[in-house]
N, CA and C atoms of all chains as a GROMACS GRO file, in nm:
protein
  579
    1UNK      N    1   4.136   9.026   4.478
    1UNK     CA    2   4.000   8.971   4.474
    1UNK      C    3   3.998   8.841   4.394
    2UNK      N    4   3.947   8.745   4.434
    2UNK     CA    5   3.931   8.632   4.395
    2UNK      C    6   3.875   8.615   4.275
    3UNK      N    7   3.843   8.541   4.158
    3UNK     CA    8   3.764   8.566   4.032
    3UNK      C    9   3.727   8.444   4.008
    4UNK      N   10   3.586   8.423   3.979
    4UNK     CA   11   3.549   8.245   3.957
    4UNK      C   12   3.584   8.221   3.831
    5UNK      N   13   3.620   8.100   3.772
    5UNK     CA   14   3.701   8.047   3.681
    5UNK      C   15   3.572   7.960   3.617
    6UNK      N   16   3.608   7.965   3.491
    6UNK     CA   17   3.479   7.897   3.422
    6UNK      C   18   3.539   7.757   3.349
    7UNK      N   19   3.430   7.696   3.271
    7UNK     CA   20   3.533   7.579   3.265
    7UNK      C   21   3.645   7.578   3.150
    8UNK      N   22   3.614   7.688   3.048
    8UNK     CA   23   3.670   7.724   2.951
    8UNK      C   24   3.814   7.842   3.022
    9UNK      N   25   3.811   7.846   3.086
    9UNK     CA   26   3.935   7.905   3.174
    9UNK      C   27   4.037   7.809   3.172
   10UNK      N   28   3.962   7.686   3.237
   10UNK     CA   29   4.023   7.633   3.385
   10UNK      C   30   4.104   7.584   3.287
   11UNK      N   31   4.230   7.525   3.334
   11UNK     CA   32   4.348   7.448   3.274
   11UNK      C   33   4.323   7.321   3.302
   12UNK      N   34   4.376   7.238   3.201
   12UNK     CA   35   4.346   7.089   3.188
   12UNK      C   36   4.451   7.032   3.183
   13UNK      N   37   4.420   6.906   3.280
   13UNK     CA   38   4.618   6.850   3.233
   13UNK      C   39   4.612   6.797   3.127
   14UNK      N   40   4.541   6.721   3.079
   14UNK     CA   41   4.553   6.663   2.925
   14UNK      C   42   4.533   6.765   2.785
   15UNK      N   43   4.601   6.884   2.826
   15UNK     CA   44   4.576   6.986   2.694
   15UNK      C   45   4.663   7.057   2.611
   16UNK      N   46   4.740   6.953   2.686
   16UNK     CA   47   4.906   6.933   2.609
   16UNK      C   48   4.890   6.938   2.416
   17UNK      N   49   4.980   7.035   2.353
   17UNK     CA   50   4.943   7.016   2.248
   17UNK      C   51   4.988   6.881   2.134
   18UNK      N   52   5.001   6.739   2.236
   18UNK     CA   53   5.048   6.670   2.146
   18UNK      C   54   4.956   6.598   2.193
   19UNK      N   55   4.884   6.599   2.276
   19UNK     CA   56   4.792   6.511   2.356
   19UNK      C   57   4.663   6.550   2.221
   20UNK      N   58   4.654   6.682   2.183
   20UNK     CA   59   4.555   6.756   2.115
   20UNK      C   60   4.520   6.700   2.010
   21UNK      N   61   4.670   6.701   1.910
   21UNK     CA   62   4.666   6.639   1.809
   21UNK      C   63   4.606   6.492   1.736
   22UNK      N   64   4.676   6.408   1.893
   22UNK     CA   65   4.659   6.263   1.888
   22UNK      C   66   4.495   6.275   1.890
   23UNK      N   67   4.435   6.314   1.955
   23UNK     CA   68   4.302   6.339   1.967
   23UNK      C   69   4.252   6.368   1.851
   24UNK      N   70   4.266   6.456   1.764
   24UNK     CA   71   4.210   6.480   1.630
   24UNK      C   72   4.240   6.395   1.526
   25UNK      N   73   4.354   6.370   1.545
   25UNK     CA   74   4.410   6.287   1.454
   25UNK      C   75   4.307   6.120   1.462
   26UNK      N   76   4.333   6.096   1.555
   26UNK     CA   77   4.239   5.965   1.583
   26UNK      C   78   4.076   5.984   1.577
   27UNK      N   79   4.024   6.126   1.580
   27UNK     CA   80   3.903   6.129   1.582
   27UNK      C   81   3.862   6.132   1.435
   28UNK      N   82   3.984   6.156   1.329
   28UNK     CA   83   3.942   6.196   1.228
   28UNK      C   84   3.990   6.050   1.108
   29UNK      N   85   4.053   6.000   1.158
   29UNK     CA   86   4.113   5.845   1.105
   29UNK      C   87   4.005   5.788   1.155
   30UNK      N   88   3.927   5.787   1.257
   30UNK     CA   89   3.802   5.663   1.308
   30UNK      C   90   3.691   5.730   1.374
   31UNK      N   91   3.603   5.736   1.288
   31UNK     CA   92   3.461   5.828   1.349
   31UNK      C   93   3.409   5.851   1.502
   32UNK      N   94   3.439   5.902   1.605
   32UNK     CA   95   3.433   5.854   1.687
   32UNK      C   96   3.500   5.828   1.824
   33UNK      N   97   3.612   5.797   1.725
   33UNK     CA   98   3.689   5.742   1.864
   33UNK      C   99   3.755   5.871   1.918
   34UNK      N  100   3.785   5.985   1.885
   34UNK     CA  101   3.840   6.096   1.980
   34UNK      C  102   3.749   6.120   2.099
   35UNK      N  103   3.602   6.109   2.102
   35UNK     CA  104   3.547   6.098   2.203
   35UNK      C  105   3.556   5.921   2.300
   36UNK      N  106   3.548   5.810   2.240
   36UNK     CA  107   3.542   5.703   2.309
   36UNK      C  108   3.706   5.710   2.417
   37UNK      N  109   3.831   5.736   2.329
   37UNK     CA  110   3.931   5.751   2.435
   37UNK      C  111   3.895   5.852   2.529
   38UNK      N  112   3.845   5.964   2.559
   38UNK     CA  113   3.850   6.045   2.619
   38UNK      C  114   3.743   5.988   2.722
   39UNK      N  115   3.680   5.894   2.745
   39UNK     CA  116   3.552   5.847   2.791
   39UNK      C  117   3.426   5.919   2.760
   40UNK      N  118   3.415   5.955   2.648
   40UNK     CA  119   3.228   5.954   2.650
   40UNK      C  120   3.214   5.848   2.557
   41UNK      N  121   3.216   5.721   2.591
   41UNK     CA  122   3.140   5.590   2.504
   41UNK      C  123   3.038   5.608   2.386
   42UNK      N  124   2.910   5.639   2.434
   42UNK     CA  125   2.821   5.635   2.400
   42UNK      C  126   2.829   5.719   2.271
   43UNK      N  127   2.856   5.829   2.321
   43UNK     CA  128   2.877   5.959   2.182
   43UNK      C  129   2.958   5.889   2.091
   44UNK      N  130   3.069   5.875   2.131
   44UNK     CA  131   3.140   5.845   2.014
   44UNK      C  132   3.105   5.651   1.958
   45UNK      N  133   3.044   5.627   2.001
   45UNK     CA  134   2.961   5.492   1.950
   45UNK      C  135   2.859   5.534   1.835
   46UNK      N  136   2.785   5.610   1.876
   46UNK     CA  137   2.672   5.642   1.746
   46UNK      C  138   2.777   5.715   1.680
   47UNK      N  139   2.834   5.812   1.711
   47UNK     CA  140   2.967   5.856   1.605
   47UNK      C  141   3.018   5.735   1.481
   48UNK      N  142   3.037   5.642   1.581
   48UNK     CA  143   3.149   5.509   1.480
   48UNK      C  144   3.056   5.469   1.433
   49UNK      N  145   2.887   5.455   1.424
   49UNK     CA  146   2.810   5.409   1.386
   49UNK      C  147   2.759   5.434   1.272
   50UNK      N  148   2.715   5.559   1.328
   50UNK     CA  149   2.632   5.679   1.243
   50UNK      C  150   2.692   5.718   1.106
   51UNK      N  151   2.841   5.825   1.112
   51UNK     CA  152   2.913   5.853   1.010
   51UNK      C  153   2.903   5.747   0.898
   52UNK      N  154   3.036   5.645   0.919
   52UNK     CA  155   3.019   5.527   0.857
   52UNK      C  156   2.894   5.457   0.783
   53UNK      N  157   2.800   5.479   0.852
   53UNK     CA  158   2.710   5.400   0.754
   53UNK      C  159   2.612   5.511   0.644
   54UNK      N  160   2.665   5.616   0.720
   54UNK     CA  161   2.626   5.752   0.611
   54UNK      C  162   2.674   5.734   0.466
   55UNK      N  163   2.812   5.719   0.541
   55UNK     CA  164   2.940   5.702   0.385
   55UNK      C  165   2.920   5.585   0.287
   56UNK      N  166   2.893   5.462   0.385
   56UNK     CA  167   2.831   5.336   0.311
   56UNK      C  168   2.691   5.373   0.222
   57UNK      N  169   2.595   5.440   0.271
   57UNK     CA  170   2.518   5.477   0.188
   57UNK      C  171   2.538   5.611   0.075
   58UNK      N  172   2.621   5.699   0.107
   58UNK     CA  173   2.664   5.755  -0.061
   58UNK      C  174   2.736   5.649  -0.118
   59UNK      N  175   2.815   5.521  -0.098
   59UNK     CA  176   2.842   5.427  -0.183
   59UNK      C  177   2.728   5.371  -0.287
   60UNK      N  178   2.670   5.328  -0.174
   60UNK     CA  179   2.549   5.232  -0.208
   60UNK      C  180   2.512   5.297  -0.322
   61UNK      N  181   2.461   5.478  -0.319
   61UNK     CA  182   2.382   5.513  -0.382
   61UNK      C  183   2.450   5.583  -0.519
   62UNK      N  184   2.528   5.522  -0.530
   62UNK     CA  185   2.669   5.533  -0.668
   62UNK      C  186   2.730   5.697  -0.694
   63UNK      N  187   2.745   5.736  -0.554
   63UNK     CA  188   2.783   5.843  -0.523
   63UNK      C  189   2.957   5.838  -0.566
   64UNK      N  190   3.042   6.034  -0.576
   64UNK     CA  191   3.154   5.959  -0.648
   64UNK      C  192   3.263   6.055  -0.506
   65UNK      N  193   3.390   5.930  -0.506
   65UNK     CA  194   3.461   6.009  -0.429
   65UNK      C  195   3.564   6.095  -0.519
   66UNK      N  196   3.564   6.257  -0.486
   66UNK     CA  197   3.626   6.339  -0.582
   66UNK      C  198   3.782   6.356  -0.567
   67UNK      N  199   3.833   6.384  -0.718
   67UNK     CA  200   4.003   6.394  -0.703
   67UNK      C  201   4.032   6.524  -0.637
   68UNK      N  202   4.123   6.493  -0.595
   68UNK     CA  203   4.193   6.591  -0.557
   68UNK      C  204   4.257   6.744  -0.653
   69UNK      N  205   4.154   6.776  -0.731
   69UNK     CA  206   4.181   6.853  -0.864
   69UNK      C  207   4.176   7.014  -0.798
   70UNK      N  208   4.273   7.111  -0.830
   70UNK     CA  209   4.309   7.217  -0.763
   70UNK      C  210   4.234   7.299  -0.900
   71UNK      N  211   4.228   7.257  -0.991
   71UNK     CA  212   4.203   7.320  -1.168
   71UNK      C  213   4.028   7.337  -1.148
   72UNK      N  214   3.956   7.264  -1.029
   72UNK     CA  215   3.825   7.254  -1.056
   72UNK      C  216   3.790   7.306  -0.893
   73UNK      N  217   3.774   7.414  -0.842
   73UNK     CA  218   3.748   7.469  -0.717
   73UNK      C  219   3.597   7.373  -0.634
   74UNK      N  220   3.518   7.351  -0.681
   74UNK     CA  221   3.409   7.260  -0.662
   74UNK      C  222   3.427   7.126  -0.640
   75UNK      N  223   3.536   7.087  -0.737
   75UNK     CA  224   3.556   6.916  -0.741
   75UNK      C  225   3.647   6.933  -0.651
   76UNK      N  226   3.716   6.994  -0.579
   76UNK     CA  227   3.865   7.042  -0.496
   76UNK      C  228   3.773   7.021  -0.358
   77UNK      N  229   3.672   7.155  -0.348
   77UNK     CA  230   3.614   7.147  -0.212
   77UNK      C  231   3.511   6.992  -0.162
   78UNK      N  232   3.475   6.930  -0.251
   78UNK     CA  233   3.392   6.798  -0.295
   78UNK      C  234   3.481   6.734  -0.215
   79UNK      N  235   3.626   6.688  -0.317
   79UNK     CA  236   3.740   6.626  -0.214
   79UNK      C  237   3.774   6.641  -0.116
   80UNK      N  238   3.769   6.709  -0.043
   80UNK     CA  239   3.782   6.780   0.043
   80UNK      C  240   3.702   6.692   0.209
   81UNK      N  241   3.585   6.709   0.139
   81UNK     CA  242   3.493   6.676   0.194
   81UNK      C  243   3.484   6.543   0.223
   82UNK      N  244   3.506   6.459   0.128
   82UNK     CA  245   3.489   6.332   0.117
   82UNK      C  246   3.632   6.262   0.177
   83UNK      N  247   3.722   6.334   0.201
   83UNK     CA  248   3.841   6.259   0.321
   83UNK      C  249   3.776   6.294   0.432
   84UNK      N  250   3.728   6.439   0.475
   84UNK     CA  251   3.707   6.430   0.637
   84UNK      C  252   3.651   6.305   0.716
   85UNK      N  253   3.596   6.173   0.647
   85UNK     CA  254   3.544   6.070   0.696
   85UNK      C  255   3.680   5.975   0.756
   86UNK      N  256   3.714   6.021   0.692
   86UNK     CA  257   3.925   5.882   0.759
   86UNK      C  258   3.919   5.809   0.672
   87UNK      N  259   3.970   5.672   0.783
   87UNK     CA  260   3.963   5.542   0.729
   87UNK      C  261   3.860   5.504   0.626
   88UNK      N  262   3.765   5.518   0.632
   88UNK     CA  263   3.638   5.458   0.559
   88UNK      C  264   3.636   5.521   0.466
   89UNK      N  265   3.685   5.620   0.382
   89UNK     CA  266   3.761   5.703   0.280
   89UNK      C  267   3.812   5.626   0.189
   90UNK      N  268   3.966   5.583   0.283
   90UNK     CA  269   4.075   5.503   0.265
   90UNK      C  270   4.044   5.312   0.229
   91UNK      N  271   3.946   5.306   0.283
   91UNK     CA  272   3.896   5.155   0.265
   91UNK      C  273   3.833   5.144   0.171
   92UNK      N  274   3.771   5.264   0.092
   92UNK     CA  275   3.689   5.254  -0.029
   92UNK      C  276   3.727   5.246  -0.134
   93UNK      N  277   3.844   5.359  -0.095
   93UNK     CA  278   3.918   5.333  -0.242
   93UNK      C  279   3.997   5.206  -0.278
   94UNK      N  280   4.040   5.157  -0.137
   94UNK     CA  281   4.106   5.049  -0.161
   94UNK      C  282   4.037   4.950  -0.238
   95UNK      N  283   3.896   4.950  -0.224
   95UNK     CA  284   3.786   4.839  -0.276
   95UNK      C  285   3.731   4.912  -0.410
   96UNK      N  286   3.827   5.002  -0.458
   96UNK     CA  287   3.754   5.078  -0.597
   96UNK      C  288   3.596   5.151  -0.582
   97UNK      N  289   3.581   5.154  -0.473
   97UNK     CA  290   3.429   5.196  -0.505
   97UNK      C  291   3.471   5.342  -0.484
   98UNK      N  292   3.290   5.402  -0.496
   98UNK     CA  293   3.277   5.564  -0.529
   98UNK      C  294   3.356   5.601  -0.635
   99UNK      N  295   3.344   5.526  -0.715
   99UNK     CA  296   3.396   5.557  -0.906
   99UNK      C  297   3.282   5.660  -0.958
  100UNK      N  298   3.166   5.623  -0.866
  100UNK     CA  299   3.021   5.747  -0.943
  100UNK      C  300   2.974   5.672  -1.077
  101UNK      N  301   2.801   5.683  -1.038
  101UNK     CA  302   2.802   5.624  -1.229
  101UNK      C  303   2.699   5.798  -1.202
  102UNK      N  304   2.743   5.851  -1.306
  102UNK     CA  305   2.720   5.983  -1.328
  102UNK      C  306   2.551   5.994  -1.375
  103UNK      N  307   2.501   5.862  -1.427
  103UNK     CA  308   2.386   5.821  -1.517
  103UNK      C  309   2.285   5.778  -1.410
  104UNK      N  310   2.292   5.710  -1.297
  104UNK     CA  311   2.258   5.676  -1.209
  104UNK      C  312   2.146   5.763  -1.156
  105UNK      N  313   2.025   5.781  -1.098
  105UNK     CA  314   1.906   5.863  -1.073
  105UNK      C  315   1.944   5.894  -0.933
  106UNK      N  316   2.056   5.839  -0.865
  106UNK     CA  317   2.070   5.853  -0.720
  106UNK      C  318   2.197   5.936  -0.708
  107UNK      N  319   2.256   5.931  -0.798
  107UNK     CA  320   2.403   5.962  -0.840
  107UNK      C  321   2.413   6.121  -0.716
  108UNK      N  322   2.364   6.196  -0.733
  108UNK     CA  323   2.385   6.352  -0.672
  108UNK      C  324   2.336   6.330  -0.506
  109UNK      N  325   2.248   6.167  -0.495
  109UNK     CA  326   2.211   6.204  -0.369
  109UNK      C  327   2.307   6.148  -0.281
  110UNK      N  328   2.404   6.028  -0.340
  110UNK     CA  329   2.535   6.020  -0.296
  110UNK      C  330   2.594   6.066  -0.312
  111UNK      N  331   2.671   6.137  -0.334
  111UNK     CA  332   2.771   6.232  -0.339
  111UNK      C  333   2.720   6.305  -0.226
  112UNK      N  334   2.597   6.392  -0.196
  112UNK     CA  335   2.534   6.439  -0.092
  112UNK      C  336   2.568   6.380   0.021
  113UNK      N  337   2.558   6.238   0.042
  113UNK     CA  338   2.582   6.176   0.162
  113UNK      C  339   2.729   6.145   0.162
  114UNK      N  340   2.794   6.158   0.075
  114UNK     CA  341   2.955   6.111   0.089
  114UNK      C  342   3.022   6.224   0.154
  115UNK      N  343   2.984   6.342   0.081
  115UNK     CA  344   3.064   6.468   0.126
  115UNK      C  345   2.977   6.504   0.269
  116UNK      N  346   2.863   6.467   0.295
  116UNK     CA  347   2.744   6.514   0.459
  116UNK      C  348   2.822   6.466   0.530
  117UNK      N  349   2.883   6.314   0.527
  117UNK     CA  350   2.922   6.252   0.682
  117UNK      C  351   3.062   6.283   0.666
  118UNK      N  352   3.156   6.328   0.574
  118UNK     CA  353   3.299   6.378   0.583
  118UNK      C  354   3.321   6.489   0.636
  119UNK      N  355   3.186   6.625   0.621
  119UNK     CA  356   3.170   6.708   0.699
  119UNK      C  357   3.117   6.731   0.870
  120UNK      N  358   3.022   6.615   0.875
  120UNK     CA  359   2.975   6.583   0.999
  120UNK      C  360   3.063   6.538   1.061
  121UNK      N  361   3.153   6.442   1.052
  121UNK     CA  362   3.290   6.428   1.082
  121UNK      C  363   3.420   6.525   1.143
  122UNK      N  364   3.365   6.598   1.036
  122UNK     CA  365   3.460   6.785   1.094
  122UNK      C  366   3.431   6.847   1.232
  123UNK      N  367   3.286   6.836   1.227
  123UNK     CA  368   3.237   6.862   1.345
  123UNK      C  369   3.285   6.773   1.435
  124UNK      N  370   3.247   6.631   1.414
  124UNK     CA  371   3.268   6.546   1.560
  124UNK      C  372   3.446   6.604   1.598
  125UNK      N  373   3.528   6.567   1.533
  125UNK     CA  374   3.669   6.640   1.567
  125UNK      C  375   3.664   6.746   1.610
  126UNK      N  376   3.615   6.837   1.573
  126UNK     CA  377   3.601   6.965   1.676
  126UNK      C  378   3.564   7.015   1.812
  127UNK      N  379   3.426   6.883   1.807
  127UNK     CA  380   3.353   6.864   1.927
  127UNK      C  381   3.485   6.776   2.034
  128UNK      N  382   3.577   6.662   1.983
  128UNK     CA  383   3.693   6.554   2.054
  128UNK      C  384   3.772   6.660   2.123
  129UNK      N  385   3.771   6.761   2.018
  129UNK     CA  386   3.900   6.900   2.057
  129UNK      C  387   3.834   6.972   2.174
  130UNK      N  388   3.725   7.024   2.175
  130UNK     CA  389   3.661   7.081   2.254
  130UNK      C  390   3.671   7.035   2.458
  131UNK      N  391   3.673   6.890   2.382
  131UNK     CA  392   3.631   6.776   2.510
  131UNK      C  393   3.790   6.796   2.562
  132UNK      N  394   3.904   6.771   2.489
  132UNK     CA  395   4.037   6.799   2.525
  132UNK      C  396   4.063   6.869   2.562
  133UNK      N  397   4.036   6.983   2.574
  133UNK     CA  398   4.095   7.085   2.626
  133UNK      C  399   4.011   7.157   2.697
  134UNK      N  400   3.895   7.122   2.738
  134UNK     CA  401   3.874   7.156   2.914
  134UNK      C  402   3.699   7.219   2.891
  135UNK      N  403   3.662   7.210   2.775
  135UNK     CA  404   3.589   7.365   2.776
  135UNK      C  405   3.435   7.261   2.774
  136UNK      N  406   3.416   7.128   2.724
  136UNK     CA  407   3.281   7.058   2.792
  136UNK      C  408   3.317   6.968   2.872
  137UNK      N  409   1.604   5.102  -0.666
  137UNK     CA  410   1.643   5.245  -0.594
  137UNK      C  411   1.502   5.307  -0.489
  138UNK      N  412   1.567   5.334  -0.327
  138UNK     CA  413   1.453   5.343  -0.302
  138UNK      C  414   1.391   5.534  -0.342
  139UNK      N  415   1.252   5.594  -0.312
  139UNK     CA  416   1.226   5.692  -0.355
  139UNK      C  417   1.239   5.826  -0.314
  140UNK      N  418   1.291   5.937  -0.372
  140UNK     CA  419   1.367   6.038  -0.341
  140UNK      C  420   1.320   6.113  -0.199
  141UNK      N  421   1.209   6.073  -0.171
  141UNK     CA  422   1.136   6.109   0.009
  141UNK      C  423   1.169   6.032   0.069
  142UNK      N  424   1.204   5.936   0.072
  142UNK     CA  425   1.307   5.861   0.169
  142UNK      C  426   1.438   5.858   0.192
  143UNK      N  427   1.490   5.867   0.076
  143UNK     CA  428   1.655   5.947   0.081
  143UNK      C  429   1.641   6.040   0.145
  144UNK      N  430   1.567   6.150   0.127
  144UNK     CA  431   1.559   6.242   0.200
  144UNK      C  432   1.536   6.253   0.345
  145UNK      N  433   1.494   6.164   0.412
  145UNK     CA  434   1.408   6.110   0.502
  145UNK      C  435   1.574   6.052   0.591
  146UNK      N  436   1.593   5.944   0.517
  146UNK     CA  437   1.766   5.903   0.595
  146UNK      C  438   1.852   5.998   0.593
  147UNK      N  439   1.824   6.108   0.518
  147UNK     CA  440   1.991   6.180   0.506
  147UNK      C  441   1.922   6.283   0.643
  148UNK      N  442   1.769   6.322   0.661
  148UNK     CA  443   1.727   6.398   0.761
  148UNK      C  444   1.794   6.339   0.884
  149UNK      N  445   1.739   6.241   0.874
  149UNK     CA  446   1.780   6.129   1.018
  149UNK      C  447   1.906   6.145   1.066
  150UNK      N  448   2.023   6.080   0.966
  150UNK     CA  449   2.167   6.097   1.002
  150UNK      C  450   2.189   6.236   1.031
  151UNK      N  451   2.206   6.328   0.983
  151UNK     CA  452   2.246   6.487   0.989
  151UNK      C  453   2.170   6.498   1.176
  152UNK      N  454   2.005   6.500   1.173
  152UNK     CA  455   1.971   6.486   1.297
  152UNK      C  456   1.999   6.395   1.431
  153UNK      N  457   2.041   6.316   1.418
  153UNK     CA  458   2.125   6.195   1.488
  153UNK      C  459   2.258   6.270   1.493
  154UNK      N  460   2.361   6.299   1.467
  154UNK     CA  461   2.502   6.345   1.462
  154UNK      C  462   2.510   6.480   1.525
  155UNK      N  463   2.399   6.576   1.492
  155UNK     CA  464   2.373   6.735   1.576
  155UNK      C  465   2.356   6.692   1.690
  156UNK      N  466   2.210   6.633   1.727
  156UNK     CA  467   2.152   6.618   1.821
  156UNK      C  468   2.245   6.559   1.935
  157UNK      N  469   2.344   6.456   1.929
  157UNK     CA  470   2.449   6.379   1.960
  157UNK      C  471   2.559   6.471   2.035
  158UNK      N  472   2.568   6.579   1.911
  158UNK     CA  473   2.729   6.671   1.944
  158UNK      C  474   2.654   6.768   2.044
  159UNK      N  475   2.512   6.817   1.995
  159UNK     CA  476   2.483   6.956   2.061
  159UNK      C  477   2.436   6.916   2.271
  160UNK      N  478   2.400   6.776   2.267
  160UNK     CA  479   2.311   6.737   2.395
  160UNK      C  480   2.410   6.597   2.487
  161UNK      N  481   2.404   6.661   2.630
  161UNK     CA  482   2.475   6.527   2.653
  161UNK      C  483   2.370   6.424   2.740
  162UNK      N  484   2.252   6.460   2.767
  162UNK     CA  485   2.158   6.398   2.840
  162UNK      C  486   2.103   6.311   2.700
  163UNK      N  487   2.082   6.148   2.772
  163UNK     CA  488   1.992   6.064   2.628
  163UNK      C  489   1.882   6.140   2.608
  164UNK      N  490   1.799   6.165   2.695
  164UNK     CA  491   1.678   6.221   2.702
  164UNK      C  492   1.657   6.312   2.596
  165UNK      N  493   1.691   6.457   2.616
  165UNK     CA  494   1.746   6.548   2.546
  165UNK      C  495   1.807   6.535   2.397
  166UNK      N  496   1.855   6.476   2.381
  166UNK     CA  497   1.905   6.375   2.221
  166UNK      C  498   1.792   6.353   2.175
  167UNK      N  499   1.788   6.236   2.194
  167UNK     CA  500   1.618   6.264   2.166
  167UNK      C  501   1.482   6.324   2.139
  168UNK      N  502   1.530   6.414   2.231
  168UNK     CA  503   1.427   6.547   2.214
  168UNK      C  504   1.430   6.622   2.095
  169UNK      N  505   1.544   6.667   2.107
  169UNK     CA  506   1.626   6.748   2.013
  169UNK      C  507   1.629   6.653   1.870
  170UNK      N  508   1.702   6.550   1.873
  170UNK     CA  509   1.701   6.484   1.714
  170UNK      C  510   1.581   6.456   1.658
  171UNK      N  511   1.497   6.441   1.749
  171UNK     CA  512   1.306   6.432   1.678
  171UNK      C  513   1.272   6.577   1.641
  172UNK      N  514   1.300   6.689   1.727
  172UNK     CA  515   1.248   6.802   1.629
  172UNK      C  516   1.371   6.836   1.506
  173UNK      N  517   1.460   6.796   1.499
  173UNK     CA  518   1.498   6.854   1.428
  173UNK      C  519   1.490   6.723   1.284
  174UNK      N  520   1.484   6.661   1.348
  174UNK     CA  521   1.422   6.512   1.217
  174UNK      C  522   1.274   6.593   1.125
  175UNK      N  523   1.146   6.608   1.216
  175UNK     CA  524   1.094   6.643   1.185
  175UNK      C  525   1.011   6.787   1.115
  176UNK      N  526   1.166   6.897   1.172
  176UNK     CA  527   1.191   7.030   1.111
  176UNK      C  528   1.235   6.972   1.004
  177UNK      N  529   1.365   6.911   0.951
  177UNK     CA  530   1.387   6.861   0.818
  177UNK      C  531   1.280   6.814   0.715
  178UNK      N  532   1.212   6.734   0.780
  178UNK     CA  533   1.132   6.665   0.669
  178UNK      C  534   1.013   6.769   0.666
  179UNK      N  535   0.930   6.843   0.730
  179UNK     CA  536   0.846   6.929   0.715
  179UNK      C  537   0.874   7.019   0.606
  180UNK      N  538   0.992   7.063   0.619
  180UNK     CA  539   1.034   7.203   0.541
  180UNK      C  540   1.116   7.173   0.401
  181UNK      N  541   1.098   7.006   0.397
  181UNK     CA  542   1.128   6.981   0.260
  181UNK      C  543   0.994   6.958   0.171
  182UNK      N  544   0.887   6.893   0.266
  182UNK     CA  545   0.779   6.884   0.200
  182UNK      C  546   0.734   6.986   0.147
  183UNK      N  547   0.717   7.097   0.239
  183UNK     CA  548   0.666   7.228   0.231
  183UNK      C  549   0.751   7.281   0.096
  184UNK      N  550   0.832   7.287   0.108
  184UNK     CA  551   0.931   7.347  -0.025
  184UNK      C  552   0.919   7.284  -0.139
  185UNK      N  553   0.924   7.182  -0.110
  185UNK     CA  554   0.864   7.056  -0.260
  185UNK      C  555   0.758   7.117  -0.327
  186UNK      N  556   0.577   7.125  -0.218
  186UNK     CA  557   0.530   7.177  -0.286
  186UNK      C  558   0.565   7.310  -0.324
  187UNK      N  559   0.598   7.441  -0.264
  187UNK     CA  560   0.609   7.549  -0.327
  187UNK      C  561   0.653   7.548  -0.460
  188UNK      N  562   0.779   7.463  -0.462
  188UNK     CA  563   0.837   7.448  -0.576
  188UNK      C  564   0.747   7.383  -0.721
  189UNK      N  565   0.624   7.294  -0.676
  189UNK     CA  566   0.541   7.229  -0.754
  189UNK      C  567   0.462   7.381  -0.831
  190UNK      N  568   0.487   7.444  -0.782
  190UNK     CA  569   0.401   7.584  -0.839
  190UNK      C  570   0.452   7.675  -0.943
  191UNK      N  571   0.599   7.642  -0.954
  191UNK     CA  572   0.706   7.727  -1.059
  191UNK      C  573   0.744   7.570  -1.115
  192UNK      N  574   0.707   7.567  -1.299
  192UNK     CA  575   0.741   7.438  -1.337
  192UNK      C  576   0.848   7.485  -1.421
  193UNK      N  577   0.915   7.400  -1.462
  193UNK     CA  578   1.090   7.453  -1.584
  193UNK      C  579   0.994   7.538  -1.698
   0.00000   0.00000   0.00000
């Protein structure tokens, strides 16, 4: 008997697990773009848009990017958070910012937005993965 | 610095913009969806603000 196949069944040729990777990997180095290669433009445009200027605004708002401290479970998961963004992570520090002024009245609401779009980020990669391997 | 209902207000926006985005693939629908949920955010912070105005430190 025949059985209808759904799309989360169906096999994909591009679902190769190196094809997978490159996909996450790039979705998670550049906001975005795991969906723009795959062709959905648009999505991953407000993606490259959106994230990014999230992260620019926990800058703005003297938000801090956290160490990598294993001794402090909070400041650990914080860090954490605040790479899932990629590049724009990596470009900040390069420019010293997200040092945090701890004194600052905005101080907690960046950090809020630093670690929001590193996590929103998690998602969009999940959503690139999703798109890869057959199932939207 | 601008005032803490407007921070609140952009961080609603982005979070609603990025769901609305992942969860909908019609523009239409995006739309739909990122306005209620823009405006579920900001409702239910107001609302909580005041509750909270009722228990002081």
């Amino acid at each position: 008997m025949a059985t209808k196949s759904t799309a989360a069944e169906r096999p994909r040729e591009g679902a190769e697990p190196a094809r997978l990777a490159l996909v996450c990997a790039l979705a998670w180095l550049v906001p975005g773009a795991g969906h723009i290669v795959q062709g959905r433009r648009l999505k991953g445009l407000i993606f490259l848009i959106a994230l990014p200027l999230m992260f620019a605004a926990g800058l703005w708002l003297d938000g801090r990017l956290f160490p990598l401290e294993m001794s402090d479970p909070l400041v650990f998961l914080g860090a954490i958070a605040n790479r899932g963004i990629g590049a724009p992570y990596f470009v900040a520090r390069m420019l010293d910012a997200g040092l945090g002024t701890v004194t600052a009245a905005s101080y907690e609401y960046g950090n809020t937005f630093l670690m929001t779009a590193g996590l929103l980020n998690f998602l969009v990669i999940l959503d690139a993965f999703d798109v890869a391997k057959g199932r939207k | 610095m601008p005032s803490h209902f407007w921070l609140m207000v952009l961080f609603a926006f982005f979070v609603s913009l990025v769901f609305a985005v992942l969860l909908r693939d019609e523009p239409r629908e995006q739309l739909k969806t990122g306005g209620m949920m823009l405006l579920g955010f900001v409702a239910a912070a107001y609302v909580l603000g005041w509750v909270m105005y009722l228990f002081p430190l």
